[in-house]
C-alpha positions, 0 to 999 in steps of 0.5 A: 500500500502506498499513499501518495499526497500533493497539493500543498503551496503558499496562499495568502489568508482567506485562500483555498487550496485542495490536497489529494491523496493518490493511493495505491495498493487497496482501495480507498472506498474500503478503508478509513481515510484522514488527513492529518498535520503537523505544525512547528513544535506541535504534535499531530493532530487529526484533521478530518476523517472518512470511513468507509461508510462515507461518514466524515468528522473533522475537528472544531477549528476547522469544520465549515472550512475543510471538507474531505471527501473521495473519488472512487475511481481515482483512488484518491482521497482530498481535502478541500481547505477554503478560508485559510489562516495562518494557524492552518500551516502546517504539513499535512499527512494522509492516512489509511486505515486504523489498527494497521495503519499507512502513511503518505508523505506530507505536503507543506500548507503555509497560510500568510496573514 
């Protein structure tokens, strides 16, 4: 399994920026799909969630902004980041599944006021 993100870039506060996560190996409707970030000196924090179900969760700072979503047929998992901050920059994770668990590398998000 291999997992594969872009889309990260510099965009002034109030911008929009999509992230895709490309993966391979299994299918994305079947597994539990998240986006996850890392800021400077913090920990990594689960963004948003995707089950399998097609249920979606996503943390307090960000829900109403971000959506996550799937495309099937391209087996590839997005975020959707509109109304950027600059306390959104960070590098941004995707991930598959739970117990056993892959990551792709991350994409840099970096909002400026």
């Amino acid at each position: 399994v291999q997992l594969q993100a872009s889309g990260g870039g510099l965009v002034q506060a109030g911008g929009s920026l999509r992230l895709s996560c490309v993966v391979s190996g299994t299918g994305v409707s079947d597994n539990m799909m998240a986006w996850y970030r890392q800021a400077p000196g913090k920990q990594r924090e689960l963004v948003a969630s995707l089950t399998s179900g097609g249920s979606t969760s996503y943390i307090h700072s960000v829900s109403g902004r971000f959506t996550i979503s799937r495309d099937n047929a391209k087996n590839t998992v997005y975020l959707q980041m509109n109304s950027l901050i600059p306390e959104d920059t960070a590098v941004y994770y995707c991930k598959l599944g739970t117990l056993r668990s892959f990551w792709g590398q991350g994409t840099q998000v970096t909002v400026s006021s």
